[in-house]
N, C-alpha and C positions, 0 to 999 in steps of 0.2 A: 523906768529904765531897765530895770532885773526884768519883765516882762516883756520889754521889744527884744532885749537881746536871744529871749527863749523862744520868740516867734520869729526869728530871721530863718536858723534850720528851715521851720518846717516848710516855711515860702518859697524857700531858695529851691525846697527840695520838689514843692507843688509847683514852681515855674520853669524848674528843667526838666521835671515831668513831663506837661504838654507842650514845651520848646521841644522836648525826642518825640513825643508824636508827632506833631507837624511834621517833621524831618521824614519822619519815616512814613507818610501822606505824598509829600510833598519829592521822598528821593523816588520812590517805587515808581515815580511819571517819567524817571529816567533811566532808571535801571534797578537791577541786582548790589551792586557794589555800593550802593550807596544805603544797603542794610550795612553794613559795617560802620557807616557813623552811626546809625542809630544804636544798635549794641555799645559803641564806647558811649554814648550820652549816656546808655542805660548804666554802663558800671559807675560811669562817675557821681550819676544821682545815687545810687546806693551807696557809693562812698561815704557821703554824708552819714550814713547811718551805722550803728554800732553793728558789730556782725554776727549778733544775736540778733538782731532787729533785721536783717539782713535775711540772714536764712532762712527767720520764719515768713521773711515775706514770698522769700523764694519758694516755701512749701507752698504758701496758698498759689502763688503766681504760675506753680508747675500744672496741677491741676484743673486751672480755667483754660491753660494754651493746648490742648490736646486738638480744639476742631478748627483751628487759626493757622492756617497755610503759610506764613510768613515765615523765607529759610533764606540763607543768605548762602551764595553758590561761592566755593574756595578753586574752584577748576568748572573750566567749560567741556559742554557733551561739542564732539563733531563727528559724532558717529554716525551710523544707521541706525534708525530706529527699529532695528530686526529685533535685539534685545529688549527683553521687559523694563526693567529699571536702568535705563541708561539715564545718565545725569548727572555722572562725574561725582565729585565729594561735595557734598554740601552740609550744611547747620541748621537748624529747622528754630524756631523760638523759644518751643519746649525742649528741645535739647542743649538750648541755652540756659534752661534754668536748671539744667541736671547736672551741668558743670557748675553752676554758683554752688550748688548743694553739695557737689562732692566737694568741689576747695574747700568749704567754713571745716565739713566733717572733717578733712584731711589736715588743718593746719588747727583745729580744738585737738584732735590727738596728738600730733604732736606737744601740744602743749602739756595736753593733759596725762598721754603714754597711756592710754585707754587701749585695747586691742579692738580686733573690727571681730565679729562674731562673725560666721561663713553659714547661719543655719542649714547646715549640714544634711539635717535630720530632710529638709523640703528641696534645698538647692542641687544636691550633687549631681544629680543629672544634668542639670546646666554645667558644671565645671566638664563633667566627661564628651558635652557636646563642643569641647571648646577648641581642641584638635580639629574635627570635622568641620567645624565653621570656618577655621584657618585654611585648612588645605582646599575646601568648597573654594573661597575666595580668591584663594593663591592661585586657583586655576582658569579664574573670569580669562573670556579669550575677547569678547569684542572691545570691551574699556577696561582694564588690569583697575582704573583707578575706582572704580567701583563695586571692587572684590574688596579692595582697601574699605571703602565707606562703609560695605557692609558687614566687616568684623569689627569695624571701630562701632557702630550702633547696635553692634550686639554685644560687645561689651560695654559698652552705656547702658544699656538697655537691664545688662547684671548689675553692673554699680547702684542704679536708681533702686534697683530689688534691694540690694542689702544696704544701701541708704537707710529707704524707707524702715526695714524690719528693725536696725540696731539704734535709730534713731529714735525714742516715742516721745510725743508731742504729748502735754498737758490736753485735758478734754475740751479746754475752748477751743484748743486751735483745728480740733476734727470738727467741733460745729459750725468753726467759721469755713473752714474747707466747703463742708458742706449745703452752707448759703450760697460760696462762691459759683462753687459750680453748678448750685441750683442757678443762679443767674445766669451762665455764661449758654446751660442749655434752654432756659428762657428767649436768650436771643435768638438763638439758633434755632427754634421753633418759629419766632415771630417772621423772621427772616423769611423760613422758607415758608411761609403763610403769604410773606409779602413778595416772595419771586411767583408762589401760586396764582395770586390777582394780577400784579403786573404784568409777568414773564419776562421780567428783567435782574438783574441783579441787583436792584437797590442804590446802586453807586460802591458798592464794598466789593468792586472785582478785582484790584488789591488784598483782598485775603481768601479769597476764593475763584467758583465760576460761575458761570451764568444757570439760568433754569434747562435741565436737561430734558429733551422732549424723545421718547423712544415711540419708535415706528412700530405701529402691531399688523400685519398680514400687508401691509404696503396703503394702508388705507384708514385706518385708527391710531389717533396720536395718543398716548397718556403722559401725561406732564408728570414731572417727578421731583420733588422736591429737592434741592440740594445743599441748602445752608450757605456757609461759606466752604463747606468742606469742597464742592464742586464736584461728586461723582457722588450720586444715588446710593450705590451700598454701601459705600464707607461713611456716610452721614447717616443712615440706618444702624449701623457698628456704632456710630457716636452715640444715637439716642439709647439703643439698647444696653449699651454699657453704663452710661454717665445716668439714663433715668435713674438707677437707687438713690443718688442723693437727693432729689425732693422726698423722693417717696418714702426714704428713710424719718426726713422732717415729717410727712404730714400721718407716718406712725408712730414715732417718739413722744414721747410723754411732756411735747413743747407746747408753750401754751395755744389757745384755741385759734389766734389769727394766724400764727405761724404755721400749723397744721393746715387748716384752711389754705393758704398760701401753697403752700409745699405740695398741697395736691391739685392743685389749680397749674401749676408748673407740671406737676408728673402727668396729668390728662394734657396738656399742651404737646408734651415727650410725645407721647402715645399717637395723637391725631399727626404730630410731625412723622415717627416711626410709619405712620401706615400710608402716609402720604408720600412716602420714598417709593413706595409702591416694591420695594423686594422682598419678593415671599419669602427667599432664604429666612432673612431677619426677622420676618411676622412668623412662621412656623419654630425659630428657636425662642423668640421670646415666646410663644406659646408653649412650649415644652418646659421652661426654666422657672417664669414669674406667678402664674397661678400658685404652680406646686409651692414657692415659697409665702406664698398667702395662706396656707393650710394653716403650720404652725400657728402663724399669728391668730388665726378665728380661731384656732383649738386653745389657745393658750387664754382665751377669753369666754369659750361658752362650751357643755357637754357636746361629746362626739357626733350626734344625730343632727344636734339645731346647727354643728359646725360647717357638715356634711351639704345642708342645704342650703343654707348661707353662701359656700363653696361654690354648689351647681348653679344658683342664683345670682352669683356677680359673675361669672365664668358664662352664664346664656348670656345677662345684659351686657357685657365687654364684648363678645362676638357680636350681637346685633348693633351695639355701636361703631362696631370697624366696620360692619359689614355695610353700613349706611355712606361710610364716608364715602367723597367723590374720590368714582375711579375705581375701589376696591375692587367689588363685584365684575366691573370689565377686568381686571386686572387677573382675576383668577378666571374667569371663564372666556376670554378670548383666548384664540391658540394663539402659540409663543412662536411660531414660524419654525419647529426644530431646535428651539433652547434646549430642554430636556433629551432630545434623543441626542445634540453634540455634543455633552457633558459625557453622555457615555463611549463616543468615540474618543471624547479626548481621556477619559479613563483610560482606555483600550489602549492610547498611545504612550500612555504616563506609564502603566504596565508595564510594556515592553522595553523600555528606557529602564526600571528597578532591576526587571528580570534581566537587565545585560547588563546591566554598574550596578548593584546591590548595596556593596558596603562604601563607596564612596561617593557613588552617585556620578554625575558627567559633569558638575562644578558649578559655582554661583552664578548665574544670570546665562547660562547657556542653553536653557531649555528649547526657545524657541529658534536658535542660529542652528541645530541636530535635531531636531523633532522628525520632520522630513523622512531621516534616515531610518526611525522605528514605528512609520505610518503604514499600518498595514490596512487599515480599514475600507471599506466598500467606494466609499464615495471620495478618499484621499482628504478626508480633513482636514490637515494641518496647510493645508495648500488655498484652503477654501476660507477658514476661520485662524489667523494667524495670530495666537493668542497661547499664554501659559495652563496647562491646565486648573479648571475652575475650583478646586482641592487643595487646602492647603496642607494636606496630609501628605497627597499623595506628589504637590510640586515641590515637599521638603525632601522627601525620599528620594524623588530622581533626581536633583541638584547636590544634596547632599549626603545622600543616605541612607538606606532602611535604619540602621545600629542611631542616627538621628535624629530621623521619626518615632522612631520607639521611644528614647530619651526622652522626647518631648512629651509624648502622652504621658509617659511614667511620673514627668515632673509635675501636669496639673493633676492628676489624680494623687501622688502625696502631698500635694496645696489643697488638694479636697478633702482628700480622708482628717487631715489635720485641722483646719478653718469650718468645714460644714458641717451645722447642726440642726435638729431637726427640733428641739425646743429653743423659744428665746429667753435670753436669760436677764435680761432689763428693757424697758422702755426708754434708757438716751440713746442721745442722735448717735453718740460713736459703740452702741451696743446695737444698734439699729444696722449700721452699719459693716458694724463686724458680720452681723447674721446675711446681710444682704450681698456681702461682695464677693463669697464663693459661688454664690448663684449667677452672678453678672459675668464672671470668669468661665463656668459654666455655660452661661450661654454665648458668649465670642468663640467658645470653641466649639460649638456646635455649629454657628456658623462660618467657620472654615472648610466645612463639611463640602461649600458651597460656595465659596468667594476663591479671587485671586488674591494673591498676598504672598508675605513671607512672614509665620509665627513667629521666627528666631527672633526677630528685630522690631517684632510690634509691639510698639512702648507702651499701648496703653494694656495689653495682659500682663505685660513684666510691671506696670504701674499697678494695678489690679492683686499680683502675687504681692511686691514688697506691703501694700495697704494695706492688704489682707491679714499678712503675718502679723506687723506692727499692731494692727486690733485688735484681734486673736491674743494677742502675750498681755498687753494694755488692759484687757478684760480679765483676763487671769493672774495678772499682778495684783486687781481689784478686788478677785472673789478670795484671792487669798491672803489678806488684808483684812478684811472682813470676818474670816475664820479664825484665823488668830487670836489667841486669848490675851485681854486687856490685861 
């Protein structure tokens, strides 16, 4: 009897489980509004659980939802689509598990009258951008409510930072993090392996889109892979960020099938990365991921055998990308003038800093005033009606030079602080500590190159709090270890 009473919980908890899947299967065939009953199914199966049991399931469940498109809309767009991010207020999945993370954090202090730490020492440049985000926003002119979403995502987006950093998880829960999300980019490789053969989506076009096919010179199609993410670069952005967690497994000192594993997943990342077909993505992970394989061969064998070890998995990784399908056309067909409108939309990104400097012309107006500072040869902004492709240069004219500056200022003090060029253990969350200012590092190199807004992209503000959190976690260890018995 003691024993059914102890297995009701967990039944009750595993048949309201998949009774909110279905729901949420089963409402998305009708609409939007009916994520709203799937989030309350979701709070009430948590219910069930203590809210320690609660939170850490929220930590791992934050983590797996970054490439799952599932967002439940709080207002409708009935605008023009002249604006980039038109689309009213909405809630995304992962940002539903940022609010379970701050309540448990928010109502353990109260309890406990614990203070929140502001690491000061990496964050302040986020706080000094936090005026300029407001007033950016205050000033949206096509949809006001979408100036609204985007200071509330940017500060979600700080909350989950200093979440992460003030919060540190015992070391299973970074290794089970990082099984999770080794799986979750598992799928996401298979997937887009499986829209490659088909050219369909799978039946999963409820958390994504279909297989994207881009036209080269009006006459050569290249298929591009897209996951569920549904748009080519930004599921390139998924694989190049999210690959360290296998790859962290299958160099961690786990044992031999787990390694094995973890790099069978991180070569899946890879051949999915190149099968996005965006060279942005292939060019920074080429700048970011080699150079952090240095350390590790050095930290293993003298400088010379290291050296060519180095230039020997560095030739055979090119000659395997270079073989996949597609690649080769990918880089040597011409791009119809991709490259030379990049630099007219430079040219009109310019001209927009150089006349709003310090405040920029305001959140999501770029494209409704472009027009106005298009001086270029051919009238581009008329021809390619788009943000420019920079996300350095589209935070500066929206919100700011004194912005963009802040911005860069804040990952290079997440780098100078997090990145090291020795490793200093073989587990998975020391693995990862070494790994996740290079993944940071390379999202921001390509912004170099994408459309985007950095302010509000969860998964670098995901990236900074993780970062910090390991960083201190590892140094709580090594000085633990110093300490005289």
């Amino acid at each position: 009897m003691t024993a059914l009473r102890a297995a009701i919980g967990p039944l009750l908890i595993a048949g309201s489980t998949v009774g909110a899947a279905w729901l949420l299967i089963w409402g998305f065939s009708f609409g939007g509004r009916f994520a709203a009953l799937f989030f309350a199914a979701c709070a009430i199966v948590m219910g069930w659980a203590r809210i320690r049991d609660l939170e850490r399931f929220a930590f791992i469940a934050l983590g797996a939802c970054f490439s799952i498109g599932i967002s439940f809309h709080l207002t409708e767009w009935e605008g023009s689509i002249r604006a980039k991010f038109g689309g009213g207020f909405f809630i995304t999945l992962t940002e539903s598990w940022i609010l379970v993370l701050l309540a448990c954090w928010f109502f353990r202090c109260l309890r406990s009258g614990v203070g929140i730490h502001l690491q000061a020492k990496v964050l302040w440049p986020a706080y000094v951008m936090l005026p300029f985000a407001l007033q950016a926003g205050m000033r949206t002119i096509e949809d006001p409510v979408t100036g609204i979403w985007m200071f509330w995502r940017f500060l979600l987006a700080l909350g989950m930072a200093l979440y992460l950093a003030n919060n540190l998880r015992p070391k299973e829960d970074y290794r089970l993090l990082a099984w999770t999300v080794s799986a979750v980019v598992l799928f996401q490789a298979l997937v887009g392996f499986g829209q490659e053969i088909t050219g369909g989506a799978l039946g999963l076009d409820f958390l994504g889109g279909e297989r994207n096919l881009t036209t080269i010179k009006g006459t050569i199609e290249l298929s591009r892979m897209v996951g569920t993410v549904g748009v080519p670069n930004r599921y390139a952005s998924f694989m190049g960020i999210f690959f360290i967690f296998p790859f962290a497994i299958a160099l961690s000192s786990s044992r031999g099938r787990a390694r094995l594993f973890g790099l069978f997943i991180a070569v899946a990342a890879f051949v999915a990365l190149m099968g996005s077909k965006s060279r942005g993505a292939w060019l920074s992970f080429l700048v970011t991921y080699p150079l952090a394989m240095y350390p590790f061969l050095r930290a293993r064998m003298a400088r010379s055998r290291a050296l060519i070890v180095f230039g020997w998995m560095s030739t055979l990784g090119m000659a395997v990308a270079l073989s996949l399908p597609g690649v080769w056309l990918r880089l040597t067909t011409e791009d119809t003038g991709s490259a030379e409108g990049r630099m007219y939309m430079a040219q009109i990104a310019t001209n927009i800093i150089q006349d709003n400097p310090v405040v920029g012309i305001g959140f999501n107006n770029y494209t409704l005033r472009f027009h106005e500072y298009d001086d270029t040869l051919i009238a581009h902004s008329f021809t390619f009606k788009q943000i420019v492709h920079n996300g350095f240069l589209s935070t500066a004219a929206e919100y700011g030079l004194p912005t963009m500056i802040l911005l860069g200022l804040l990952w290079f003090l997440f780098l100078r602080r997090t990145l090291h060029w020795r490793l200093q253990g073989y587990e998975i969350h020391r693995m990862l500590a070494f790994l996740v200012p290079w993944a940071l590092l390379n999202r921001a190199i390509q912004s170099l190159y994408y459309v985007g807004n950095p302010l509000n992209m969860l998964p670098m503000w995901y990236l900074l709090g993780l970062g910090l959190a390991l960083n201190n976690l590892c140094r709580q260890e090594d000085a633990l270890k110093e300490a005289p018995a």
